[in-house]
C-alpha positions in Angstrom: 34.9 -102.2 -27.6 31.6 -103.4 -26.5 30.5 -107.0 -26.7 28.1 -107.0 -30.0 25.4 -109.4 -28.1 25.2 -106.6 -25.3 21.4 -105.5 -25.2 19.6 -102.7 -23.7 17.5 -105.5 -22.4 20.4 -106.7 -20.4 20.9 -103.7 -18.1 17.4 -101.7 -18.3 15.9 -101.0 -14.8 12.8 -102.8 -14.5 9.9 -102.3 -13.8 9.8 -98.3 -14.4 8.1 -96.6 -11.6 5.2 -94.4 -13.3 3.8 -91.3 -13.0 0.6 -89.3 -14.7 0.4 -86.4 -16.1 -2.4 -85.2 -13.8 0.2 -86.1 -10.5 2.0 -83.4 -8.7 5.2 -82.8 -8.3 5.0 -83.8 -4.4 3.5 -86.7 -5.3 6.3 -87.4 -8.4 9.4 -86.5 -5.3 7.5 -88.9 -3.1 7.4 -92.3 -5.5 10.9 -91.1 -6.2 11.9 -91.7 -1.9 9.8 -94.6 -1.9 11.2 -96.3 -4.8 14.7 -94.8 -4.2 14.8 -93.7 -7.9 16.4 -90.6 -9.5 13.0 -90.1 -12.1 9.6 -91.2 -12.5 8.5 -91.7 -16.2 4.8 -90.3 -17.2 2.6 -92.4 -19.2 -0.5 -92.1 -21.0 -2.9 -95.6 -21.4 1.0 -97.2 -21.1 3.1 -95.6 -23.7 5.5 -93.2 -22.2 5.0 -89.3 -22.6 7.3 -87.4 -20.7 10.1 -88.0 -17.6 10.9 -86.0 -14.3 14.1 -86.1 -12.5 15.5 -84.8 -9.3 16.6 -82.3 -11.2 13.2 -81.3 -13.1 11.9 -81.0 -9.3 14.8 -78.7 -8.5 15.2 -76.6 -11.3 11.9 -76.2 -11.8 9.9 -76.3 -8.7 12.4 -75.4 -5.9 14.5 -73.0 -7.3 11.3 -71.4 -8.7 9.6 -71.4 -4.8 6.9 -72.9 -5.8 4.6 -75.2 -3.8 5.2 -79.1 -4.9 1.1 -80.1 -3.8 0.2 -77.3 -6.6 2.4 -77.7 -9.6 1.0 -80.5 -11.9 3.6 -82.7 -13.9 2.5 -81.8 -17.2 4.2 -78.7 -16.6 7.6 -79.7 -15.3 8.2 -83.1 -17.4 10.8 -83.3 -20.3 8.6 -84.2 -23.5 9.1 -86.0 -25.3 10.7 -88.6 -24.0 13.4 -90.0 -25.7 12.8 -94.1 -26.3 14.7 -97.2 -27.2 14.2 -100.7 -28.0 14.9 -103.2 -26.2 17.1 -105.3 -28.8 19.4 -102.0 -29.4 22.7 -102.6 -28.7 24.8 -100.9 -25.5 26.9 -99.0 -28.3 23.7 -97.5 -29.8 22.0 -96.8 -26.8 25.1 -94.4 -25.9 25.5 -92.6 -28.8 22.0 -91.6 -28.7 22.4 -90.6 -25.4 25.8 -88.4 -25.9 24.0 -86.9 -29.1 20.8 -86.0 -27.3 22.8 -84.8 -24.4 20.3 -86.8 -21.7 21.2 -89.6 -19.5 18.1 -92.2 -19.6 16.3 -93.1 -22.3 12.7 -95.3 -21.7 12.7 -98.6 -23.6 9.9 -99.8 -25.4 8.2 -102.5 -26.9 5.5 -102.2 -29.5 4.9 -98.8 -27.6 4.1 -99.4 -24.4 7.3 -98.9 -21.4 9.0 -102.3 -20.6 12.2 -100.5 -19.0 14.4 -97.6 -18.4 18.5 -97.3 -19.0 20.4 -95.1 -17.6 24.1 -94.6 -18.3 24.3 -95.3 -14.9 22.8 -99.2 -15.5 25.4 -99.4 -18.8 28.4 -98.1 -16.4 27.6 -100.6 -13.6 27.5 -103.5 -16.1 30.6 -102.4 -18.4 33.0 -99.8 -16.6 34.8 -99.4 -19.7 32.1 -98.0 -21.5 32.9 -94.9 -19.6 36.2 -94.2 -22.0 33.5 -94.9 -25.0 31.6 -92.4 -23.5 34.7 -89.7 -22.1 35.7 -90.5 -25.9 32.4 -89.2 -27.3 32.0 -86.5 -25.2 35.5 -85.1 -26.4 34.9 -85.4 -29.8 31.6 -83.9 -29.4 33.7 -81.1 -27.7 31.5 -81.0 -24.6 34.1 -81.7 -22.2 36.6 -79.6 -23.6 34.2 -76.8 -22.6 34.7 -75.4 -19.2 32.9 -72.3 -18.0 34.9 -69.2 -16.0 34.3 -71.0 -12.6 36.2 -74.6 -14.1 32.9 -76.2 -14.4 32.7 -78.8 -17.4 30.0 -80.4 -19.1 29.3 -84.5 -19.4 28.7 -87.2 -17.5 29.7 -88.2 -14.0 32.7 -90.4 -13.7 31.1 -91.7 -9.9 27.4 -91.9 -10.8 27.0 -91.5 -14.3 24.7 -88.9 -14.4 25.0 -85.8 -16.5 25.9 -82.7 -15.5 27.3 -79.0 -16.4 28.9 -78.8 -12.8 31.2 -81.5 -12.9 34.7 -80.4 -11.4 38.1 -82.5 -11.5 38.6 -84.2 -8.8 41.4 -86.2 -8.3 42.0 -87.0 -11.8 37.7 -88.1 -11.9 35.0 -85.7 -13.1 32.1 -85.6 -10.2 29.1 -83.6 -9.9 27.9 -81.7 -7.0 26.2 -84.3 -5.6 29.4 -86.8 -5.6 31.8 -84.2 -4.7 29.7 -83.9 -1.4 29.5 -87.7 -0.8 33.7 -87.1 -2.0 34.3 -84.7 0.6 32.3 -86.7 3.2 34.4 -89.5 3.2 37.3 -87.8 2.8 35.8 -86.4 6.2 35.4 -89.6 7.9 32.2 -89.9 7.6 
């Protein structure tokens, strides 16, 4: 099991890059190139209202052909968003995230945003959290759930991230996204 003095505060991402709600969803894709970060986390007066991800931007404003320079982030952000402390351990942190079915939660302190963890920051620290979480995710029954096309539902075993496309690969779980970098350097590339 997990090391009991293993924090959040140990393997948050910090500092958080942050949106508004008034931004656009150009603007929200663009911090995330410049940054090189998967979401941007909205704040009001510093306490944390709402996220977008890469996949709030495609679901949401691609796949919907909207324009990105006309769709405000109040309309595409997940809200709430889901917050820990600091001082909560590793362990915690996870379960909250398997029960809530999301893969970041915003860490706080005294309400205003000090960080951001991702499964992703937990897997990089602790590999062998990811049987913790495979182990959750079964018991939960979400990976026992595949769809028609042999799609299940979870997280990532190669980035961490979840998603309800992820496809066995060689004896690992990877979403689209992974599968492509998979099949790239299987490629040569």
């Amino acid at each position: 099991m997990l090391p009991d003095e293993l924090k959040v505060r140990d393997v948050m991402s910090s500092p958080v890059i942050e949106g508004s709600e008034n931004d656009t969803a150009e603007e929200i894709a663009q911090k995330m190139e410049k940054y090189n970060v998967g979401s941007v986390v909205i704040t009001r007066g510093g306490t944390p209202v709402g996220i977008v991800t890469k996949t709030d931007l495609v679901w949401k404003v691609v796949s919907r052909n909207l324009k990105p320079s006309e769709v405000k982030v109040s309309s595409i952000m997940s809200s709430p968003i889901h917050t820990v402390e600091p001082e909560t351990s590793i362990e915690e942190a996870l379960r909250k995230m398997t029960t809530l079915k999301v893969s970041r939660l915003a860490v706080t302190y005294k309400n205003k945003l000090v960080g951001l963890v991702s499964v992703k920051d937990i897997l990089q620290v602790t590999p062998e959290i990811l049987e913790i979480v495979k182990e959750n995710l079964k018991i939960r029954g979400i990976t026992l759930s595949e769809s028609r096309e042999g799609y299940v539902e979870g997280y990532c075993d190669e980035c961490g991230e979840w998603s309800d496309m992820l496809l066995n690969i060689d004896g690992r779980y990877l979403c689209e996204e992974c599968r492509l970098e998979f099949s790239k350097r299987g490629a040569g590339e």
